[in-house]
DRENLUM-14148 format. One record per residue (C-alpha): y, x, z; residue in three letters; residue number from 1. Coordinates in Angstrom, 3 decimals, m for minus. Layout:
<recs>
+----------+----------+----------+-----+-----+
:        y :        x :        z : res :   n :
+----------+----------+----------+-----+-----+
:        Y :        X :        Z : Ala : NUM :
...
+----------+----------+----------+-----+-----+
</recs>
This chain:
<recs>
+----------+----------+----------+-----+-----+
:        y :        x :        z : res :   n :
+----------+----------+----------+-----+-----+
:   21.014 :   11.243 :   m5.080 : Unk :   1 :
:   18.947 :    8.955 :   m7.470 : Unk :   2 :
:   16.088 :    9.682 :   m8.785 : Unk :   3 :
:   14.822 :    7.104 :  m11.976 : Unk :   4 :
:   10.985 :    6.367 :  m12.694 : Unk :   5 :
:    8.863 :    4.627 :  m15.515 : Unk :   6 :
:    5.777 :    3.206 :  m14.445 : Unk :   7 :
:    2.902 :    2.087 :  m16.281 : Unk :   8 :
:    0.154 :    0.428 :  m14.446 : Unk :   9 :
:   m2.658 :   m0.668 :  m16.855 : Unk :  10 :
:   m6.162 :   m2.504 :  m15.832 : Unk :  11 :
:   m9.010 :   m2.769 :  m18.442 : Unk :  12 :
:  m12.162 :   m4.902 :  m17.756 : Unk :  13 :
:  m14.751 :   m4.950 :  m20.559 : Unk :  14 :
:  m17.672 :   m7.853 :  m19.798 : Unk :  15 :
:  m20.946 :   m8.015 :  m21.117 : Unk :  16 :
:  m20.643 :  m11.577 :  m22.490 : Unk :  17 :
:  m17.857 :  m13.426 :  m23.659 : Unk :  18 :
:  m15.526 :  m14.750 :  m20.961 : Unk :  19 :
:  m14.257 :  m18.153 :  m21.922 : Unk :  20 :
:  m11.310 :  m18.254 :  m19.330 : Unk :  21 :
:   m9.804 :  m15.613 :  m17.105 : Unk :  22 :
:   m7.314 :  m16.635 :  m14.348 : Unk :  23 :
:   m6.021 :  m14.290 :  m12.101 : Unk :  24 :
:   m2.893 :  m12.680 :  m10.271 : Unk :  25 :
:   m0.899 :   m9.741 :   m9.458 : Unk :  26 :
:    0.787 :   m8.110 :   m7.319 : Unk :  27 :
:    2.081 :   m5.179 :   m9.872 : Unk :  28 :
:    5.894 :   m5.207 :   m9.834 : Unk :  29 :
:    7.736 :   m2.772 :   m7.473 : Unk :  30 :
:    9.826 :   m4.711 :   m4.912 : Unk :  31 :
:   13.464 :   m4.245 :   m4.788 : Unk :  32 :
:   14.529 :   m2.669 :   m1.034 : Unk :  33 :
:   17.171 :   m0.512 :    0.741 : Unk :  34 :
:   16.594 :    2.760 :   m1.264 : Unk :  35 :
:   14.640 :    0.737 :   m4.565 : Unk :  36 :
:   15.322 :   m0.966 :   m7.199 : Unk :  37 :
:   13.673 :   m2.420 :   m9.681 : Unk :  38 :
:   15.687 :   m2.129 :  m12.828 : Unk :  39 :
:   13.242 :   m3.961 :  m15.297 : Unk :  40 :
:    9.573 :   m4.675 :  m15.130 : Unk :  41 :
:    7.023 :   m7.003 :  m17.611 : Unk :  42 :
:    3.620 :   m8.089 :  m17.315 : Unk :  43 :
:    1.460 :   m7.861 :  m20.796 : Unk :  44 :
:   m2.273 :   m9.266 :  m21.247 : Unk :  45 :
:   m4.251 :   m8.871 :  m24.218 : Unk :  46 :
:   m5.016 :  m11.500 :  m25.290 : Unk :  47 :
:   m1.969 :  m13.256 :  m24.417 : Unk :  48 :
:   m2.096 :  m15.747 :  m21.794 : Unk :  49 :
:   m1.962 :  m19.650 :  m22.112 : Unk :  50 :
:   m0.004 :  m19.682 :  m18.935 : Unk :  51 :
:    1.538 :  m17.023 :  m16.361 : Unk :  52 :
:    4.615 :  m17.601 :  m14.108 : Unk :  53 :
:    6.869 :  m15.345 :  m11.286 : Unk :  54 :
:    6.329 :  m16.403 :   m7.841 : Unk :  55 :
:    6.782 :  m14.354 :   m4.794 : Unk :  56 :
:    4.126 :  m14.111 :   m1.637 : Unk :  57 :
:    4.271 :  m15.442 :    1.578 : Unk :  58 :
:    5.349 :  m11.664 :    2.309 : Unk :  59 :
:    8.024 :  m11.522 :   m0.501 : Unk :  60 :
:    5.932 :  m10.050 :   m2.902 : Unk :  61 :
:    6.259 :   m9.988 :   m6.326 : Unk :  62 :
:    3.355 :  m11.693 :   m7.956 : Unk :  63 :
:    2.783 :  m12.513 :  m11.512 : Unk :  64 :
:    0.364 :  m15.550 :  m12.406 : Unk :  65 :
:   m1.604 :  m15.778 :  m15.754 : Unk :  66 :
:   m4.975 :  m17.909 :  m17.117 : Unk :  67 :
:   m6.382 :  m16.526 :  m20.569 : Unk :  68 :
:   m8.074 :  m19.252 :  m22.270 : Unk :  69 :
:   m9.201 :  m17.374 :  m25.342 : Unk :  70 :
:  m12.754 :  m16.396 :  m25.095 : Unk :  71 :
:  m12.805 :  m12.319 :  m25.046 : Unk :  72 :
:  m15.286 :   m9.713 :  m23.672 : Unk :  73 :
:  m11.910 :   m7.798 :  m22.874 : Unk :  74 :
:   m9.081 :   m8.100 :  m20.518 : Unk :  75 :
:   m5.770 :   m5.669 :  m20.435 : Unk :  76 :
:   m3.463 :   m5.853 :  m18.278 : Unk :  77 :
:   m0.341 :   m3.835 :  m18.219 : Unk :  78 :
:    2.670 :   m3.840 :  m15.829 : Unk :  79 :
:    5.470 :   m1.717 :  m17.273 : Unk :  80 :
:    8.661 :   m0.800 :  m14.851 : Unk :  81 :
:   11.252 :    0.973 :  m14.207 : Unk :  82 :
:   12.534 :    1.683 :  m11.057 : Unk :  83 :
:   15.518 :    3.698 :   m9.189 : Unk :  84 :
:   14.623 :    5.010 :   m5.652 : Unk :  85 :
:   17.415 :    6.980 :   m3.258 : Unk :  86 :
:   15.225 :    6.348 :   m0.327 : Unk :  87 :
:   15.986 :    9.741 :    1.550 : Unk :  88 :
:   12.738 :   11.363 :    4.138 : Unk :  89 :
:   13.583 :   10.463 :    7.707 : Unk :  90 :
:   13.621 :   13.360 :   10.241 : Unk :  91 :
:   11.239 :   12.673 :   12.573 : Unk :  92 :
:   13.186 :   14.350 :   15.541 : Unk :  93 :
:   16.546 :   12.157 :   14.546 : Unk :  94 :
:   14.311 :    8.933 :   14.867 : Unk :  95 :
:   15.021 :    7.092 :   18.176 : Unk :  96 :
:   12.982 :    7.993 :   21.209 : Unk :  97 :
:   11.564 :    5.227 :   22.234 : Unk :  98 :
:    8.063 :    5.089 :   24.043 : Unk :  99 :
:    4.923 :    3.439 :   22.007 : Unk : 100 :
:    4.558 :    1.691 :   25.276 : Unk : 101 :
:    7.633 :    0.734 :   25.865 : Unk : 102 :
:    7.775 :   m0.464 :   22.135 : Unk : 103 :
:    4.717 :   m2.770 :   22.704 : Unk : 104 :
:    5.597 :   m4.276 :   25.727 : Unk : 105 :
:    8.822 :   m5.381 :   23.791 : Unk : 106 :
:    6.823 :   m7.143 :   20.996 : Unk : 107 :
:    4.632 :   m9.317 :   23.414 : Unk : 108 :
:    7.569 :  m10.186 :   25.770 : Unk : 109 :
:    9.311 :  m11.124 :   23.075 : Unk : 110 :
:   12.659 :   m9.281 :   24.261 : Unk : 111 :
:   13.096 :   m7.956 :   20.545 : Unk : 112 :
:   13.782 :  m11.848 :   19.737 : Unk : 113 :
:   17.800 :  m11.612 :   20.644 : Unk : 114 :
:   18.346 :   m9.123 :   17.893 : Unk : 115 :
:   16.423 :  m10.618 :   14.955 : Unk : 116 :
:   15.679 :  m14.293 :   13.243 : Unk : 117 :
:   12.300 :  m16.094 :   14.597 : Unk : 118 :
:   10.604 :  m15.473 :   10.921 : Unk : 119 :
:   11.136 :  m11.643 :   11.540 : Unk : 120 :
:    9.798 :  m11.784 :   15.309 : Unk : 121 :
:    6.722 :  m13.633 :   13.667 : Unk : 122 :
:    6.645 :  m11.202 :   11.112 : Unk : 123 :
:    6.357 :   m8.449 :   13.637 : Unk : 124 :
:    3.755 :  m10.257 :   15.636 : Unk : 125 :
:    1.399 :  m10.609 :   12.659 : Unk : 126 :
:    1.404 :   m7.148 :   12.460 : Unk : 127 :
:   m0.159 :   m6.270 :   15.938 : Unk : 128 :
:   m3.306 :   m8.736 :   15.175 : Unk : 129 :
:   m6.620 :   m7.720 :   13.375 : Unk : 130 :
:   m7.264 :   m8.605 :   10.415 : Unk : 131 :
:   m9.781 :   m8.630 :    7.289 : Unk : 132 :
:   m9.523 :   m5.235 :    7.127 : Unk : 133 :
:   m8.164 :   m3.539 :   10.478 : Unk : 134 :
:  m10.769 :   m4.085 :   13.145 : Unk : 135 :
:  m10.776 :   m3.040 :   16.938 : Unk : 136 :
:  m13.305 :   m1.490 :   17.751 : Unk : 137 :
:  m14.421 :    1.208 :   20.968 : Unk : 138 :
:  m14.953 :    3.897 :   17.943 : Unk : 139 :
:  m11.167 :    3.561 :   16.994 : Unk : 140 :
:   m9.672 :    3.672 :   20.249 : Unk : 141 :
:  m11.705 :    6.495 :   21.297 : Unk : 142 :
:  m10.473 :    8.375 :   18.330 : Unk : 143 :
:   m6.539 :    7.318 :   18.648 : Unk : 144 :
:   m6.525 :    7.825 :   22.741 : Unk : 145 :
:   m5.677 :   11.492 :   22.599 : Unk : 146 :
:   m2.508 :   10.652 :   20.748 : Unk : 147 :
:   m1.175 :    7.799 :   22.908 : Unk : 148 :
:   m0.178 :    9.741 :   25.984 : Unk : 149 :
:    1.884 :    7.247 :   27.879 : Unk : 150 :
:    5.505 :    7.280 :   27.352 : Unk : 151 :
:    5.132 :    9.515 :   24.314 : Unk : 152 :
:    7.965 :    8.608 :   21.604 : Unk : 153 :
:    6.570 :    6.503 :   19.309 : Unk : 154 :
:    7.972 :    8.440 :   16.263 : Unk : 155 :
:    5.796 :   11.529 :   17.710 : Unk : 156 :
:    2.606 :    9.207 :   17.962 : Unk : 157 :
:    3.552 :    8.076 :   13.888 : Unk : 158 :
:    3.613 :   12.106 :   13.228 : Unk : 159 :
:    0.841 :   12.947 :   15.467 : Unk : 160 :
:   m1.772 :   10.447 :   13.618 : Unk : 161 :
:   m0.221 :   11.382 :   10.228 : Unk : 162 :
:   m1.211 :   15.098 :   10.701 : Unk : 163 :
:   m4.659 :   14.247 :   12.785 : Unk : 164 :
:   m5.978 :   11.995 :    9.739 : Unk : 165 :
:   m4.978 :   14.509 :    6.835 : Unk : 166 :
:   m6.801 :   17.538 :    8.789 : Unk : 167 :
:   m9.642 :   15.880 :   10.613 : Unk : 168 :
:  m10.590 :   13.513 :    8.145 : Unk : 169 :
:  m11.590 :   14.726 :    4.099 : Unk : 170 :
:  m10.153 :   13.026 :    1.106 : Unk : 171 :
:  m12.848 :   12.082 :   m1.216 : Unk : 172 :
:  m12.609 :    9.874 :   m4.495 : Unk : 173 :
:  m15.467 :    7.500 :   m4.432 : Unk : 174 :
:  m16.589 :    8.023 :   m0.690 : Unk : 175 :
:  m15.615 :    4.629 :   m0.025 : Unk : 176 :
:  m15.364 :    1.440 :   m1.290 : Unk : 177 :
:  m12.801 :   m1.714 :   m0.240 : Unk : 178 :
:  m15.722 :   m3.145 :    2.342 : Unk : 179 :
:  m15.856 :    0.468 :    4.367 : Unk : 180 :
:  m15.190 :   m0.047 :    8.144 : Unk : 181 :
:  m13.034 :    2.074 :   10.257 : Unk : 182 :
:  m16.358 :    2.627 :   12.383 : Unk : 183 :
:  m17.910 :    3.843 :    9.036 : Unk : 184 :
:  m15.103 :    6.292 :    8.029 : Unk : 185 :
:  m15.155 :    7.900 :   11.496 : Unk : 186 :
:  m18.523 :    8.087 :   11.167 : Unk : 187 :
:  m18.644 :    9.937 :    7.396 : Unk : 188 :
:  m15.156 :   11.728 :    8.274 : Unk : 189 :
:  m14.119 :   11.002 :    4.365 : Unk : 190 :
:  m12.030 :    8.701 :    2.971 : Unk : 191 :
:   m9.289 :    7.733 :    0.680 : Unk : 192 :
:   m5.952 :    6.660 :    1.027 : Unk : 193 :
:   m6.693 :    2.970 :    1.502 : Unk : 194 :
:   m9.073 :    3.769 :    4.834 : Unk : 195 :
:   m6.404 :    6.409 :    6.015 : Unk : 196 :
:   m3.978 :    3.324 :    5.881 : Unk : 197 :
:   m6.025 :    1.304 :    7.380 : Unk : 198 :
:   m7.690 :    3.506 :   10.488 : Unk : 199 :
:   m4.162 :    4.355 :   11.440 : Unk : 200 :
:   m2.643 :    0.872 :   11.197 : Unk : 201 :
:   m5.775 :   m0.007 :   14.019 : Unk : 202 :
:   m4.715 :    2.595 :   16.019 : Unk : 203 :
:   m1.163 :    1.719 :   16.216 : Unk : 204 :
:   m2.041 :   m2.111 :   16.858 : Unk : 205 :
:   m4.744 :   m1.529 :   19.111 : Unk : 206 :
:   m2.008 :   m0.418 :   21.399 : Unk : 207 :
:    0.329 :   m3.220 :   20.575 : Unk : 208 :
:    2.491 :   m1.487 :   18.148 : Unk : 209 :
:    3.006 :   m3.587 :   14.757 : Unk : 210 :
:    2.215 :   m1.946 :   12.147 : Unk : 211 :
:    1.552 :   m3.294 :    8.494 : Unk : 212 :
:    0.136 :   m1.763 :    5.068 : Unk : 213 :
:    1.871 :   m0.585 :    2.487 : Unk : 214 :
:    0.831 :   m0.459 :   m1.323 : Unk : 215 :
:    2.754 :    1.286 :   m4.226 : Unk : 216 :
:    2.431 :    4.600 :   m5.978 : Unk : 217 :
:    3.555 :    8.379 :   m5.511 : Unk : 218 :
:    5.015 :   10.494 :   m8.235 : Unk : 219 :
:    2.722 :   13.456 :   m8.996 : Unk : 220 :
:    3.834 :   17.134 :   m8.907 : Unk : 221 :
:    1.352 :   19.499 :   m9.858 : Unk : 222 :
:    1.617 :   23.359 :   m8.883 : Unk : 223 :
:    3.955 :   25.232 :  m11.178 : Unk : 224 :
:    2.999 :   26.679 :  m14.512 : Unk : 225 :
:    0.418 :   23.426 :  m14.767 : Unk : 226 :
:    0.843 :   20.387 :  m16.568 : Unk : 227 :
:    1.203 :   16.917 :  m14.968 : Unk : 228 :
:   m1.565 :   15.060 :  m15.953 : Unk : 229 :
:   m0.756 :   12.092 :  m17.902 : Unk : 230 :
:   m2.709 :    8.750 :  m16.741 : Unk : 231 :
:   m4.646 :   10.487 :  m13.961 : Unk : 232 :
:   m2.384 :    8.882 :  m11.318 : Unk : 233 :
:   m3.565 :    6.147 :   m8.753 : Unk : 234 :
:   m2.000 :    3.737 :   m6.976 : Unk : 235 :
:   m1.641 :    4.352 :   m3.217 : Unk : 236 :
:   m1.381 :    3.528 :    0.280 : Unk : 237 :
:    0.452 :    4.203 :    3.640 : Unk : 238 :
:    1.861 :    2.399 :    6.951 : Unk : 239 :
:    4.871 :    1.197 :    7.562 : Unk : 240 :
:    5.675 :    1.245 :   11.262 : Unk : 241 :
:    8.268 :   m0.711 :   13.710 : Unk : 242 :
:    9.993 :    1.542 :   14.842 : Unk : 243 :
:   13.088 :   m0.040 :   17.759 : Unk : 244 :
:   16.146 :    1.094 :   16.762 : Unk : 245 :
:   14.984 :    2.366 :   12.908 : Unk : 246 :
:   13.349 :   m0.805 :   11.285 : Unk : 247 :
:   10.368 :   m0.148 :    9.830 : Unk : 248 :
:    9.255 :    3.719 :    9.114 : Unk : 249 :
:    6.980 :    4.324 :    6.467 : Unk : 250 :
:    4.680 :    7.262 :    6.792 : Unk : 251 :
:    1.847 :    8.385 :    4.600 : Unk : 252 :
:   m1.392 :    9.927 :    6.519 : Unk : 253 :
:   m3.356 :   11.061 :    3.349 : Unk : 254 :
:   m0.669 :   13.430 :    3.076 : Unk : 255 :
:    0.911 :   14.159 :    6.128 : Unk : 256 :
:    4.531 :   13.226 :    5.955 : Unk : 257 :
:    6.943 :   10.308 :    6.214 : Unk : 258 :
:    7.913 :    8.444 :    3.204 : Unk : 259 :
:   11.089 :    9.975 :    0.618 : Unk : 260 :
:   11.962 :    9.329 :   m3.044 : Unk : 261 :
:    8.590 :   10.488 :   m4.483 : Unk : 262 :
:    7.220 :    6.836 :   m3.404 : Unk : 263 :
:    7.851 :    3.508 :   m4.896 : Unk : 264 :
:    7.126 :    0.188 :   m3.056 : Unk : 265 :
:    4.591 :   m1.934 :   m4.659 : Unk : 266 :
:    4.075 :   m4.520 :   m1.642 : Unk : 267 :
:    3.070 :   m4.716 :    1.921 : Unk : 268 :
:    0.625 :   m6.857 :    3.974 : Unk : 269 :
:   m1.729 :   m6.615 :    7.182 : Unk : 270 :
:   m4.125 :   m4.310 :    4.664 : Unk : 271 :
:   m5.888 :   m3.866 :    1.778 : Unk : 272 :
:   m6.468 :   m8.035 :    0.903 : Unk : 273 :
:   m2.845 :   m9.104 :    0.944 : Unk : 274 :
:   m1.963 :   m6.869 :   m1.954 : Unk : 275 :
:   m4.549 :   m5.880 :   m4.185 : Unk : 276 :
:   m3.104 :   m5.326 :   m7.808 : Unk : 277 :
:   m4.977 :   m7.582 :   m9.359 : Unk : 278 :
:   m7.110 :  m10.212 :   m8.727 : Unk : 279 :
:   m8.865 :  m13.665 :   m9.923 : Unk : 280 :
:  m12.035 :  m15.656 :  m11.689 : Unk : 281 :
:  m13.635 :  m15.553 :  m14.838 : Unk : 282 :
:  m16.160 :  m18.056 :  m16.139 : Unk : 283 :
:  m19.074 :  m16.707 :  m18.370 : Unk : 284 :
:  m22.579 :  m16.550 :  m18.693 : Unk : 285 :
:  m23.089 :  m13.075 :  m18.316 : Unk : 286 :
:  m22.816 :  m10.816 :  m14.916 : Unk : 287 :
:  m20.690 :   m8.111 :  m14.219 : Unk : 288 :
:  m17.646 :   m5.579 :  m15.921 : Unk : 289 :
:  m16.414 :   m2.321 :  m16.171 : Unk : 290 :
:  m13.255 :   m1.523 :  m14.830 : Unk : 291 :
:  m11.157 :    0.930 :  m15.542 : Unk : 292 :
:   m7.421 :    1.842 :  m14.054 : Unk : 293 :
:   m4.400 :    3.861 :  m15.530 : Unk : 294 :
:   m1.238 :    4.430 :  m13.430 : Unk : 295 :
:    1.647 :    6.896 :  m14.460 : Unk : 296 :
:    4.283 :    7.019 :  m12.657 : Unk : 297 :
:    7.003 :    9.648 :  m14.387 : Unk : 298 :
:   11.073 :   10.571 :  m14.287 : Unk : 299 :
:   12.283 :    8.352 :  m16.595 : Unk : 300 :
:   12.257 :    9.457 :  m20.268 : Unk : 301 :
:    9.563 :   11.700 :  m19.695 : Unk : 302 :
:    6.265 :   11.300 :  m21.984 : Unk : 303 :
:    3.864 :    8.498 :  m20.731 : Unk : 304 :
:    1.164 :    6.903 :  m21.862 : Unk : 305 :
:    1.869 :    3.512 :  m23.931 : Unk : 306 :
+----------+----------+----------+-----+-----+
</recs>
């Protein structure tokens, strides 16, 4: 079963002064996978660009290019997509049993490297490293130790942080911001969906299992009788995690459960700073901008905002 979505992601910055040039990219059009598609997707700026161009990341992302050279003291832009999705949830008891351990010890002997090209066994190194974003630190392996037991199944570890970071941790909008440290948000216990992804990537490649970060959106159903608010949407963030035998699991700890065909696949990278939306310079004489975000991700056909 299919399930169709139109997406409208739309980023406003208003600036003090007049910007004489604007150059940016980003990473704003879903990926086409096993279980996605992307059936059609644009990038619109206002004011129109001078120059944009389609290239794709060195993970395969989608990214879209553009300089404005008209002066303006305001900057839209507005991906617009639609996108089919069949991905089905996984069952975490029908995933394969194989130990975290035993799934690390694979990766760094490099006995995984018979049954996949050298580009994927570097891919799945880079994803047991630190990076900008995912630090090791005694705070974070203190906190993921009671869920590494050895020889524990890894798909049981993926569940067992899942459902530890929704209920131990609180989700708070603006409790954060895209500097916060996993030290930090185990010390403030709240977080959003970005430092969920990201403390639960550490733990997983503190202990050698790769693990990378995933960035997209989830469709919103509110309880019945209530409307779905239009607009209020945001994009989000979970883990994707090797799993022998499976691929690459995705699993969402902000809300406890593995990844189905409410979800749509923006990008993925070792965290936060391979896949922001959007980002770039601006020359002008003045200092700082307001930014505001709109995401609305609906069945297609349903109303949206334009």
């Amino acid at each position: 079963m299919s399930r169709t979505y139109d997406l409208v992601h739309r980023t406003t910055y208003t600036y003090p002064q007049e910007v004489t040039d604007s150059y940016g990219r980003t990473v704003m059009t879903p990926r086409d996978l096993p279980g996605q598609t992307c059936v059609t997707s644009h990038v619109e700026l206002d004011p129109a660009p001078a120059d944009t161009a389609v290239q794709h990341d060195y993970f395969g992302n989608r990214t879209t290019y553009y300089c404005v050279t008209e002066p303006h003291t305001r900057l839209v832009v507005t991906a617009r997509s639609t996108i089919e999705v069949t991905r089905p949830q996984p069952d975490a008891a029908s995933l394969p049993t194989v130990a975290w351990d035993e799934t690390a010890a694979s990766v760094q002997s490099g006995s995984e490297a018979a049954a996949m090209s050298p580009d994927a066994l570097v891919a799945l190194r880079e994803m047991v490293l630190p990076s900008a974003h995912v630090t090791f630190v005694d705070e974070v392996r203190a906190w993921a130790e009671p869920s590494f037991a050895p020889g524990r199944p890894l798909a049981e570890v993926v569940v067992d942080l899942c459902h530890r970071i929704r209920h131990e941790l609180t989700y708070r909008t603006g409790s954060t911001t895209v500097t916060t440290t996993q030290r930090q948000l185990l010390a403030q216990r709240t977080g959003v969906c970005q430092d969920f992804a990201h403390l639960m990537i550490a733990a997983l490649r503190l202990h050698g299992v790769p693990a990378r970060y995933v960035s997209g959106y989830l469709e919103t159903r509110p309880p019945a009788g209530r409307e779905n608010l239009r607009g209020a949407d945001a994009s989000h963030a979970w883990v994707s995690v090797w799993v022998p035998g499976a691929g690459w699991v995705d699993a969402d700890p902000t809300n406890d459960q593995l990844v189905d065909d409410r979800y749509v696949v923006l990008g993925w990278g070792r965290d936060y700073h391979d896949v922001p939306p959007l980002r770039g310079v601006i020359f002008t004489e003045g200092s700082g901008s307001k930014l505001t975000v709109q995401v609305d991700l609906v069945p297609s056909g349903s109303p949206a905002f334009v």
